[in-house]
Residue frames as qw, qx, qy, qz and C-alpha x, y, z in Angstrom:
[[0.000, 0.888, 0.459, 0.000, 0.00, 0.00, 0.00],
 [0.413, 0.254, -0.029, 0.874, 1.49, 3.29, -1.25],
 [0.237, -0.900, -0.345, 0.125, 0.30, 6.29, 1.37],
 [0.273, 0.577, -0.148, 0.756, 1.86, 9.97, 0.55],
 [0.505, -0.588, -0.465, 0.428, 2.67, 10.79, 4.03],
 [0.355, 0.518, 0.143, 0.765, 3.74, 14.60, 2.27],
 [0.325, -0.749, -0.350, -0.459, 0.67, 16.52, 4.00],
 [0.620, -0.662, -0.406, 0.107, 1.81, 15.42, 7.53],
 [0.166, -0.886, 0.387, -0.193, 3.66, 18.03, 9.79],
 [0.671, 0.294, -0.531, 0.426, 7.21, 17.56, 10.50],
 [0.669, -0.540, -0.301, 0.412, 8.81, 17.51, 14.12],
 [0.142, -0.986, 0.081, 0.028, 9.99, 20.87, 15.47],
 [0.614, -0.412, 0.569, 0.359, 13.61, 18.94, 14.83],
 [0.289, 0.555, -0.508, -0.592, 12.78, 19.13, 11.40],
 [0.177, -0.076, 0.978, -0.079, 12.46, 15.20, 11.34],
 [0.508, -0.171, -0.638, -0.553, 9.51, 13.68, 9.50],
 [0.682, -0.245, 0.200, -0.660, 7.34, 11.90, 11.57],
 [0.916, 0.183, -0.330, 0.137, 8.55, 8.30, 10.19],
 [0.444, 0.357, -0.625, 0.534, 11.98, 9.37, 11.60],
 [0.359, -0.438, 0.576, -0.590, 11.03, 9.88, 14.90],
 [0.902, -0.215, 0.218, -0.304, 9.02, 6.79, 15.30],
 [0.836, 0.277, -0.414, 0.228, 11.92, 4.69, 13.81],
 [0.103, 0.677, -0.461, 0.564, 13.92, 6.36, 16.44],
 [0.587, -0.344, 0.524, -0.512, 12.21, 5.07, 19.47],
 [0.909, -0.243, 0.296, -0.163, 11.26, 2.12, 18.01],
 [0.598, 0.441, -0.620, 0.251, 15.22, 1.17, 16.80],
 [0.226, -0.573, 0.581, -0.533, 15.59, 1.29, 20.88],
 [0.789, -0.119, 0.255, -0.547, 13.47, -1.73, 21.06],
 [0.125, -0.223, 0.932, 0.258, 13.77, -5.66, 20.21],
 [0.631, 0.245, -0.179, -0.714, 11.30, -6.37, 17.34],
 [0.159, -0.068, 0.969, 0.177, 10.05, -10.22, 17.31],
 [0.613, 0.006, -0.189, -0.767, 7.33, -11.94, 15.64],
 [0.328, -0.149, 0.886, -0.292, 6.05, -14.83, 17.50],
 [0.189, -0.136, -0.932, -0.278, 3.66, -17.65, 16.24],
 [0.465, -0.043, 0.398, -0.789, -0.06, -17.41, 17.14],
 [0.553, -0.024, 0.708, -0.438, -1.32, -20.54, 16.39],
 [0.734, 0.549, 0.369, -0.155, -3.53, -20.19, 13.17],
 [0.833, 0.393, 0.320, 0.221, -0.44, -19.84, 10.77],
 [0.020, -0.948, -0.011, -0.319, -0.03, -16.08, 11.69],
 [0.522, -0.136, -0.392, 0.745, 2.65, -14.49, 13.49],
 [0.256, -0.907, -0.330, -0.054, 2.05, -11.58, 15.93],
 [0.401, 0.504, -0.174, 0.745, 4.57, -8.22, 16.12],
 [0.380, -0.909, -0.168, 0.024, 5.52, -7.27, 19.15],
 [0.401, 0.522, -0.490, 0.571, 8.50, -4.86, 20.36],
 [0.796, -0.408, -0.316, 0.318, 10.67, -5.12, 23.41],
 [0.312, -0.881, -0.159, -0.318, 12.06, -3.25, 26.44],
 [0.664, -0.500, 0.401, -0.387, 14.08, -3.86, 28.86],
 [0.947, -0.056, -0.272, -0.161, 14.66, -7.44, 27.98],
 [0.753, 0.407, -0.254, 0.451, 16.55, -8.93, 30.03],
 [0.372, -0.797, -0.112, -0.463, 16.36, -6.55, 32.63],
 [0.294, -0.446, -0.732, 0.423, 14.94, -8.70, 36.03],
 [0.212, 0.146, 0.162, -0.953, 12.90, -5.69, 36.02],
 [0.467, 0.317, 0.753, -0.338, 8.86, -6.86, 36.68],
 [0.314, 0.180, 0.691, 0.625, 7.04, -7.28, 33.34],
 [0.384, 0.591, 0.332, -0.627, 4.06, -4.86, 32.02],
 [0.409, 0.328, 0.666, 0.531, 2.37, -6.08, 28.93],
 [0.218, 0.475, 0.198, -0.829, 0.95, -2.71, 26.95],
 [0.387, 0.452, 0.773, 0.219, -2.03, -3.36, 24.61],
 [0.015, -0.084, 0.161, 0.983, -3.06, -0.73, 22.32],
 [0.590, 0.409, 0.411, -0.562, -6.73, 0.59, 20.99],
 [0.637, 0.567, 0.520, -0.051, -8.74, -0.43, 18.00],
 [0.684, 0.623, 0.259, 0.276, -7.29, -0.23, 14.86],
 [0.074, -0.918, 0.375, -0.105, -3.89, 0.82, 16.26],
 [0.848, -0.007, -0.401, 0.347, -0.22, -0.57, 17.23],
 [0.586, -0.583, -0.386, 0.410, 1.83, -0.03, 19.74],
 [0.281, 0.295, 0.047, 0.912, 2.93, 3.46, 18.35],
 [0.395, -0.678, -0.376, -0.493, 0.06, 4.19, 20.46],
 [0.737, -0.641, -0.107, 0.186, 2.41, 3.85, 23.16],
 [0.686, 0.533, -0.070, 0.490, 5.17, 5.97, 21.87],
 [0.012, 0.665, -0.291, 0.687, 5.49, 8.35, 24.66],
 [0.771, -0.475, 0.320, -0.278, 5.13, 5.95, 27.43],
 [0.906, 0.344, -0.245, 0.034, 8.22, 2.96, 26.42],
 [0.687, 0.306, -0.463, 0.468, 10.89, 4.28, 26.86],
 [0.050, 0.529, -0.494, 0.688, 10.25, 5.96, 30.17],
 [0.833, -0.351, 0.130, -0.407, 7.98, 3.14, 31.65],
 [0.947, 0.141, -0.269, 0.104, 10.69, 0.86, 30.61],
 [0.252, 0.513, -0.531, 0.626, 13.05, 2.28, 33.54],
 [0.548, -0.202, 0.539, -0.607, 11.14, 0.39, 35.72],
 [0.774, 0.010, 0.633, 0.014, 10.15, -2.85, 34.09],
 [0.297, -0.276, 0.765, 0.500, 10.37, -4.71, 31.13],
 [0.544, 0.484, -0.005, -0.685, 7.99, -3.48, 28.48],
 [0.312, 0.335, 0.769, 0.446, 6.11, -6.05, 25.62],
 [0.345, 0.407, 0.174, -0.828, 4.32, -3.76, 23.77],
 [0.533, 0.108, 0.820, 0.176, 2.18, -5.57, 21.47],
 [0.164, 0.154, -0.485, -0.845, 0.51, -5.58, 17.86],
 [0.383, -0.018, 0.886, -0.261, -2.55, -7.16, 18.37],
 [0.486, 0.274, 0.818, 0.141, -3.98, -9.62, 15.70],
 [0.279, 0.758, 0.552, 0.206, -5.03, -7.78, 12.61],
 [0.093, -0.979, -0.146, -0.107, -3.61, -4.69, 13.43],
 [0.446, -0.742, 0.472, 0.165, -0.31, -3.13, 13.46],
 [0.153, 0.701, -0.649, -0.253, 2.17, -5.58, 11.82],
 [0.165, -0.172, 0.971, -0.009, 0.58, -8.81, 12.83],
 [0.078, -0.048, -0.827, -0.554, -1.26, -11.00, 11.08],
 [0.592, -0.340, -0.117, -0.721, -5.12, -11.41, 11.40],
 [0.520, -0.077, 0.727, -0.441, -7.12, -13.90, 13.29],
 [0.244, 0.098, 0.911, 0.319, -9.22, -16.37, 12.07],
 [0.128, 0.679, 0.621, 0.370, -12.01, -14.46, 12.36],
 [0.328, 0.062, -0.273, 0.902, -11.70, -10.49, 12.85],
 [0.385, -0.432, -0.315, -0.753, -14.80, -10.04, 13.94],
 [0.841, -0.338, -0.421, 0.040, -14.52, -12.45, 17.19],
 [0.083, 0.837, -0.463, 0.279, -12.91, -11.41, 19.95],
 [0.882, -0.209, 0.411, -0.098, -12.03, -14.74, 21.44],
 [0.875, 0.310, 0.175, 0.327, -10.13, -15.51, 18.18],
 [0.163, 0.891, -0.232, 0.355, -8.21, -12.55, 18.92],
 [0.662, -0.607, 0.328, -0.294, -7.78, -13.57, 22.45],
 [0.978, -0.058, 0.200, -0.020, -6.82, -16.89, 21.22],
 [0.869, 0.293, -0.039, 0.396, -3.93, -15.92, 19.43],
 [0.017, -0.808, 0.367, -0.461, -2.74, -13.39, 21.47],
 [0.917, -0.306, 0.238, -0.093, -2.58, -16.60, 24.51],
 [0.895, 0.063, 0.228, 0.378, -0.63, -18.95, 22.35],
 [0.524, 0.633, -0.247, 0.513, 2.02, -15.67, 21.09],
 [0.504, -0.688, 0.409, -0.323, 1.96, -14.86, 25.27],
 [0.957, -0.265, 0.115, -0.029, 2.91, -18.48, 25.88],
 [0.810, 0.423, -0.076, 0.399, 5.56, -18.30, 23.06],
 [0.233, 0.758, -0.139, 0.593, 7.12, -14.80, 23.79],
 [0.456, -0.713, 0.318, -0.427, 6.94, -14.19, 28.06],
 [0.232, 0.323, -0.806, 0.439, 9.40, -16.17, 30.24],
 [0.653, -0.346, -0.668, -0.091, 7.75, -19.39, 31.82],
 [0.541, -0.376, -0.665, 0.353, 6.03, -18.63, 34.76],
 [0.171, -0.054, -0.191, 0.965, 7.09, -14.94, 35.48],
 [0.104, 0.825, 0.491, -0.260, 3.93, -12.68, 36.54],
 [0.208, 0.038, 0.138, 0.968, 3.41, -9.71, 34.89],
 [0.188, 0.594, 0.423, -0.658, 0.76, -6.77, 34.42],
 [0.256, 0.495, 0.559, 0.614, -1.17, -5.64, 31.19],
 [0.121, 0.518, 0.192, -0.825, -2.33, -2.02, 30.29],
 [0.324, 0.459, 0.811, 0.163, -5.01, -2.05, 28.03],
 [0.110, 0.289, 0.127, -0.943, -6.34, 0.84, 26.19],
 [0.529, 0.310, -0.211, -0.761, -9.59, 0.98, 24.54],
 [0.876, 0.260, -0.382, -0.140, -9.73, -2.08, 22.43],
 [0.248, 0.461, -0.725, 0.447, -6.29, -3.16, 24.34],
 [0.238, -0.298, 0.635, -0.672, -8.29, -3.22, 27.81],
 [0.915, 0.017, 0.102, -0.390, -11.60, -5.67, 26.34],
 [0.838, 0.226, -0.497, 0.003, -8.78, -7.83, 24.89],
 [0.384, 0.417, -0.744, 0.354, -7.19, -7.76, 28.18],
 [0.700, -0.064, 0.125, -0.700, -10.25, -8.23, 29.81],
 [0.850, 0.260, -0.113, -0.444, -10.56, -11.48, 27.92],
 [0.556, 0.512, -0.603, 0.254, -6.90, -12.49, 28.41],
 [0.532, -0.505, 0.412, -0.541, -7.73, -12.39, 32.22],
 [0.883, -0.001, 0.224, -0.412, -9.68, -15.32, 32.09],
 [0.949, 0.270, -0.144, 0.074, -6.84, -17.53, 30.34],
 [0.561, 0.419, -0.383, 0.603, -3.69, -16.37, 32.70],
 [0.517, -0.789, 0.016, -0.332, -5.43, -15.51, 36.13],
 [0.937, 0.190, -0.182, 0.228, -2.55, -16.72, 37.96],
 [0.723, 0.076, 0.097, 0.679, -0.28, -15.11, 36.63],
 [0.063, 0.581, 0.359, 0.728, -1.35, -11.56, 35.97],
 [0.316, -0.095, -0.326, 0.886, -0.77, -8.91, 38.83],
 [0.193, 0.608, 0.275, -0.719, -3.06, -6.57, 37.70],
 [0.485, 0.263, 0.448, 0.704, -4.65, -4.94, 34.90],
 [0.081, -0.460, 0.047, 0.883, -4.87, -1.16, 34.18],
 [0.345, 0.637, 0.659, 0.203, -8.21, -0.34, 31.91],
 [0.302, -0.237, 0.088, 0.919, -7.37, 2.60, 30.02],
 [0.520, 0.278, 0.126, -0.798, -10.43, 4.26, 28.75],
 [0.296, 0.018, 0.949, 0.107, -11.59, 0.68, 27.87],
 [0.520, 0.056, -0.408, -0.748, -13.97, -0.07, 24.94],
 [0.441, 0.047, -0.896, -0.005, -16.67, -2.88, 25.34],
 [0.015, -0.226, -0.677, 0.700, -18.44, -1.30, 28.14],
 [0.068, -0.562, -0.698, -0.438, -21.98, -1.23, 28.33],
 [0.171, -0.659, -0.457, 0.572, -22.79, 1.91, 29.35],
 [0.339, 0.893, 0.295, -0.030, -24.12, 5.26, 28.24],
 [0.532, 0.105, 0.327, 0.774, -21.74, 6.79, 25.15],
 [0.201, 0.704, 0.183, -0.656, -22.25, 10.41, 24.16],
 [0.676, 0.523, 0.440, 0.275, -23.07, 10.89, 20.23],
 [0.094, -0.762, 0.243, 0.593, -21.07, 12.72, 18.32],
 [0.556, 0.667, -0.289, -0.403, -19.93, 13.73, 14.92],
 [0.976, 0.129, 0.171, 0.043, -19.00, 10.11, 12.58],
 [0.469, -0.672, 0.431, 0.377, -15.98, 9.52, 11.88],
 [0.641, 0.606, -0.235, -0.408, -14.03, 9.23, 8.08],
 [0.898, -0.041, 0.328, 0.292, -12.69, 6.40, 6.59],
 [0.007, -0.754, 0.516, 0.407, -9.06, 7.36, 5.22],
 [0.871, 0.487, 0.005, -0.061, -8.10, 6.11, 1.63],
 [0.588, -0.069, 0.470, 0.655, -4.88, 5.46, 0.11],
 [0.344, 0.564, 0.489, 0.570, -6.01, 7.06, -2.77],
 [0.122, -0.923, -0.311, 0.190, -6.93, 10.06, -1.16],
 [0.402, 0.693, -0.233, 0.551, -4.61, 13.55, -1.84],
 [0.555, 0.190, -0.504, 0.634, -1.98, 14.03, 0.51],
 [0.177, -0.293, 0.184, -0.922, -3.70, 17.41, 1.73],
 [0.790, -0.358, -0.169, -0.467, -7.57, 15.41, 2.36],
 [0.799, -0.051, -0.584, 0.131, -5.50, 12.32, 3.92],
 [0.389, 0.084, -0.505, 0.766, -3.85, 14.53, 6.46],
 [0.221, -0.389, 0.213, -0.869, -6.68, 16.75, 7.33],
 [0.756, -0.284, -0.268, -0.525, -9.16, 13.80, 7.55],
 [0.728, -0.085, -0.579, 0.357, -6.90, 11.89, 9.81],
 [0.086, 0.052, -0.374, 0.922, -6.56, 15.49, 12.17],
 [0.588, -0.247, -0.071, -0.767, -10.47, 15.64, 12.06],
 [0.769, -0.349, -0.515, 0.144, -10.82, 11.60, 13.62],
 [0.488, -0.144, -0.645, 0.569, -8.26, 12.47, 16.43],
 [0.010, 0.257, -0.175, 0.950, -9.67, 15.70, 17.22],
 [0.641, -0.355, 0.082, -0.676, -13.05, 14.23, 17.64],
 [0.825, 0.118, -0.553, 0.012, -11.74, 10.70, 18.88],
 [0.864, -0.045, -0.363, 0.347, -8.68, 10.77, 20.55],
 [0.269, 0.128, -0.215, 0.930, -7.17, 14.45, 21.32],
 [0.011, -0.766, -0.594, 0.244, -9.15, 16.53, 23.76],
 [0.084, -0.864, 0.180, 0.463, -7.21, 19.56, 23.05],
 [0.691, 0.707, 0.152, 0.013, -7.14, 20.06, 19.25],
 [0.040, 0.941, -0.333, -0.041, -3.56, 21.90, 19.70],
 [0.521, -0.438, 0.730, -0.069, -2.15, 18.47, 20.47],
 [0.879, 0.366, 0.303, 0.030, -2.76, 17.09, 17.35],
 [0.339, -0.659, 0.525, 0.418, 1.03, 16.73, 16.08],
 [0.660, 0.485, -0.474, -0.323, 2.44, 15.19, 12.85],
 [0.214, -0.090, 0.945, -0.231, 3.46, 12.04, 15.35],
 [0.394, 0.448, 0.703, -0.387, -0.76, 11.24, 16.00],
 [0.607, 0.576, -0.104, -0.537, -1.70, 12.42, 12.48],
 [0.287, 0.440, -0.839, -0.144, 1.31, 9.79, 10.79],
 [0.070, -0.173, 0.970, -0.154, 0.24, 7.04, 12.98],
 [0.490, 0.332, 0.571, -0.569, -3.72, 7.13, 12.15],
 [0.458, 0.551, -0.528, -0.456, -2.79, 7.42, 8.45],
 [0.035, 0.456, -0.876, 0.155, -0.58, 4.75, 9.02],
 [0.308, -0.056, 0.876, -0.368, -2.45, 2.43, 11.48],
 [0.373, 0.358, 0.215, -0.829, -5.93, 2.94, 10.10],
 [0.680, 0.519, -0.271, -0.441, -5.70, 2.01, 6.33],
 [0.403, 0.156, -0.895, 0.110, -3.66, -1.72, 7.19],
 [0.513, 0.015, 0.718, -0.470, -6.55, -2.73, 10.27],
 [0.388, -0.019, -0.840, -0.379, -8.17, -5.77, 9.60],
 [0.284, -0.271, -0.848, 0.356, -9.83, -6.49, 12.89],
 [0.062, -0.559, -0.248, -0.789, -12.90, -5.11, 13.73],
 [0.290, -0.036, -0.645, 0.706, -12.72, -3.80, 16.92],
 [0.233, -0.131, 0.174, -0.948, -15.56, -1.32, 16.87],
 [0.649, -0.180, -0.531, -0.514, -17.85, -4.23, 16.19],
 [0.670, -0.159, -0.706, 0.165, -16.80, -5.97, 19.09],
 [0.021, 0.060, -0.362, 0.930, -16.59, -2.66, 21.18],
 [0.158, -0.019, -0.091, -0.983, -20.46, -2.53, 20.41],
 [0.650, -0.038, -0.745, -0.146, -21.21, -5.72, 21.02],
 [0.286, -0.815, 0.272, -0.425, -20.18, -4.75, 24.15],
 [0.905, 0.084, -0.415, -0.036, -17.78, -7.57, 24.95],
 [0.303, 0.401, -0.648, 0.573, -15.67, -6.20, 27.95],
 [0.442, -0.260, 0.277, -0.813, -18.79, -6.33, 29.95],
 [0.922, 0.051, -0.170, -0.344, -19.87, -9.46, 28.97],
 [0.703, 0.171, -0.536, 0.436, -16.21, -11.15, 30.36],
 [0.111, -0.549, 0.499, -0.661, -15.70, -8.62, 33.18],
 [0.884, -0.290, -0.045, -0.363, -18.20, -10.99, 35.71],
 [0.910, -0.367, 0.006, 0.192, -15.08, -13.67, 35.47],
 [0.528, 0.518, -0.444, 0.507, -12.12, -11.91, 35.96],
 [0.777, -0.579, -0.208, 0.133, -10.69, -12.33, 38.85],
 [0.410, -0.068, -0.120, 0.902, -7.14, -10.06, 38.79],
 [0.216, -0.667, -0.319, 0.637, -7.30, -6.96, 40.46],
 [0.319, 0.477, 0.418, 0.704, -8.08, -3.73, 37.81],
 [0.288, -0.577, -0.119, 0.755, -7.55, -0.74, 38.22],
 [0.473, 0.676, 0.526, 0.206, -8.59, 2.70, 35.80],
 [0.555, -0.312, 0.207, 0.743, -7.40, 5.34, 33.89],
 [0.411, 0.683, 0.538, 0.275, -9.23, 7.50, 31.79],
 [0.030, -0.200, -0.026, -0.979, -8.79, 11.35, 30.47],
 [0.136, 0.304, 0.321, -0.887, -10.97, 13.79, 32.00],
 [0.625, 0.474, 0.051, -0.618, -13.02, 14.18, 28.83],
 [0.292, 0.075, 0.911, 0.283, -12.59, 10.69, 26.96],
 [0.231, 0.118, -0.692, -0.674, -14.27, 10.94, 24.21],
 [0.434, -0.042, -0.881, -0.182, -15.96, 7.53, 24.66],
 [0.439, -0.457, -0.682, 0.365, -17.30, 8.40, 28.34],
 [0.045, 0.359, 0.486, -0.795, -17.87, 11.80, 29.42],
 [0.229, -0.403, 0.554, -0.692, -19.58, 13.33, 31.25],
 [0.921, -0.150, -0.194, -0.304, -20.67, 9.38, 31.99],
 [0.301, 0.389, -0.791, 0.365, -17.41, 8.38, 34.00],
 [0.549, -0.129, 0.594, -0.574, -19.81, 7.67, 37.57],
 [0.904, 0.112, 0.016, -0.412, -21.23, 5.12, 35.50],
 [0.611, 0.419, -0.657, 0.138, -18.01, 3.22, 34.64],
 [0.021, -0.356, 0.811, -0.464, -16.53, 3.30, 37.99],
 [0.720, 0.000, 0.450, -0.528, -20.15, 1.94, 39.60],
 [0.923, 0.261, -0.262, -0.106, -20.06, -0.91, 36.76],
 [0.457, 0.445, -0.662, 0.394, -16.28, -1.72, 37.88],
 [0.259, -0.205, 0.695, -0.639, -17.30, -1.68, 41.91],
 [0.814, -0.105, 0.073, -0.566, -20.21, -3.61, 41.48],
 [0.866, 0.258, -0.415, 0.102, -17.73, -6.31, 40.25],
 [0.662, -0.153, -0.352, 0.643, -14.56, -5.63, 42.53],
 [0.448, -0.831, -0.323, 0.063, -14.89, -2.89, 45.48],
 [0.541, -0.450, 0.329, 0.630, -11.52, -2.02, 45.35],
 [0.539, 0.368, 0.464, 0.599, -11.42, -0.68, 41.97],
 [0.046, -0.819, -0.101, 0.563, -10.45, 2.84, 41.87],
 [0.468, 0.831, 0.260, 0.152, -10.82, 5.32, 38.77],
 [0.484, -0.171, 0.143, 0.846, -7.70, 8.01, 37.72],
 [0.452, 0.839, 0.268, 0.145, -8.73, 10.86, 35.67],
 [0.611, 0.141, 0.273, 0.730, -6.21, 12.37, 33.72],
 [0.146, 0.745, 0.277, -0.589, -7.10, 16.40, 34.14],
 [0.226, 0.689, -0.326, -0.606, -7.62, 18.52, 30.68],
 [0.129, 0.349, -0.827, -0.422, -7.13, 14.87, 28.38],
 [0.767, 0.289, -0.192, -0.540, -9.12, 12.89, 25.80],
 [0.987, 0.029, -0.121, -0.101, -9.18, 9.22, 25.02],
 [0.753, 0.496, -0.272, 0.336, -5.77, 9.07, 23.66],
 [0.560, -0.819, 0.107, 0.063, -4.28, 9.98, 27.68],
 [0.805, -0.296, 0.233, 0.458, -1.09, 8.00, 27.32],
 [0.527, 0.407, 0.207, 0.717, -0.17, 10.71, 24.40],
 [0.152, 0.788, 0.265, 0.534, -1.86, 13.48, 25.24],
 [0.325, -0.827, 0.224, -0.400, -0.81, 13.65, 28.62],
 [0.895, 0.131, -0.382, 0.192, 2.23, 10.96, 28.81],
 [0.094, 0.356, -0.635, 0.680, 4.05, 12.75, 31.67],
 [0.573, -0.301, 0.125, -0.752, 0.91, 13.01, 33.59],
 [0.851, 0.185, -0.347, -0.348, 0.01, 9.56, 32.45],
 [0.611, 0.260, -0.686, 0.298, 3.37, 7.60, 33.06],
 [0.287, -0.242, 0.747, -0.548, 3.28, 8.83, 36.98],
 [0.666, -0.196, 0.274, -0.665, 0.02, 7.47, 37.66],
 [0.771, 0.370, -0.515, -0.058, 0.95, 4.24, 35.46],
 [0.433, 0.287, -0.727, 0.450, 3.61, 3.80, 37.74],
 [0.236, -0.241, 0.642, -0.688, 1.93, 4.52, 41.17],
 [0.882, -0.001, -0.065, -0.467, -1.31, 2.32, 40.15],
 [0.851, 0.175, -0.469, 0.160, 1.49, -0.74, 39.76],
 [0.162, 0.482, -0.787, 0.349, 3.74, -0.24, 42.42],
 [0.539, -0.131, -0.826, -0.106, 3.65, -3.17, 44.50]]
């Protein structure tokens, strides 16, 4: 797929957007691991190597882990970071069926089994999509799994404000429409504050967007983190911007769904930030990241 990436703003370094994400992720070890149905699944590494505790970090819906670009390399001074592609999305292959999340689930299991040192516990952060699939992972690694961290999690039945539809981005499109219509999704999506849309988050929706196979929103709408939450049993813990997108001014309703399940479950809010927290506010973000895990 040939995408003109012309349109997108460059870094105040002058640097394209491409260069910078190569940058961070050259820091990393890139593997693709076997998932089962024939596929392989792309995740990068941290840390490896370490002895520093593990934190898997799932991304959202029809993203990769460049959704974690500002949170790697400084969560990874503290543990040992998998950040993943998950099924369909990103660099790894599909599932069997990308409408299912269970066949997601399923081959994200059998690349965990391949990829994480036998036995070792570890934590997952989940965003959006990320948090129903890690939801679902619960249930096949309770054990093992410390905790998990629901970042403004999709999958939840509860009340969604409406708002303007998002576009689908071509290939074909001109450089100029491809870039603006990718700055109009995050703005009403992912970025509360419109000023924060960079040529980083514009490159990586281009990007991410026009190569998803998996359909996450179906399964978001299905509501399928709700429909698993009941049997998890690790401890979970939340994170959301202030104005998520996906949830205000309906946050009292998450947290009460989460307590009704596990009493202990306490909410974060991220002041001034939109879905996309772990960018838009990745200082902010990383503390609280870190104080929700410590042990």
């Amino acid at each position: 797929m040939n995408l003109d990436y012309s349109a997108v703003p460059q870094m105040p370094d002058g640097r394209s957007a491409a260069e910078h994400i190569a940058a961070i992720e050259a820091t990393s070890r890139a593997v693709r691991v076997p998932m089962g149905n024939g596929g392989r699944m792309m995740w990068h590494v941290w840390g490896e190597g370490s002895g520093k505790p593990i934190l898997l970090l799932f991304h959202g819906g029809s993203g990769s882990w460049i959704h974690w670009i500002r949170n790697v390399q400084p969560l990874a001074q503290h543990f040992t970071i998998y950040a993943a592609d998950l099924p369909g999305l990103g660099d790894s292959d599909p599932p069997d069926d990308v409408r299912d999340v269970w066949s997601v689930t399923r081959c994200v299991k059998t690349a965990m089994d391949g990829l994480l040192p036998p036995g070792e516990p570890f934590a997952i952060t989940g965003f959006s999509f990320g948090g129903m699939v890690a939801g679902h992972i619960a249930t096949l690694f309770a054990e093992r799994i410390s905790r998990i961290v629901m970042v403004g999690a999709g999958g939840l039945k509860a009340t969604r404000k409406p708002g303007p539809k998002l576009r689908k981005l071509l290939p074909e499109m001109p450089p100029e429409i491809l870039a603006t219509e990718a700055r109009r999704n995050l703005e009403i999506l992912m970025l509360h504050d419109p000023a924060k849309v960079d040529g980083v988050a514009i490159y990586m929706q281009i990007l991410n967007t026009t190569r998803a196979k998996t359909r996450s929103r179906d399964m978001g709408q299905a509501f399928k983190l709700s429909e698993v939450l009941p049997r998890v049993k690790t401890p979970l813990s939340g994170i959301w911007g202030e104005f998520d997108s996906t949830t205000y001014p309906h946050i009292q309703e998450r947290i009460d769904l989460f307590q009704a399940l596990q009493p202990e479950f306490r909410m974060n809010l991220i002041p001034e930030a939109g879905h996309w927290v772990a960018y838009e506010a990745a200082e902010a973000f990383n503390k609280k990241l870190l104080e929700v895990l410590k042990p």
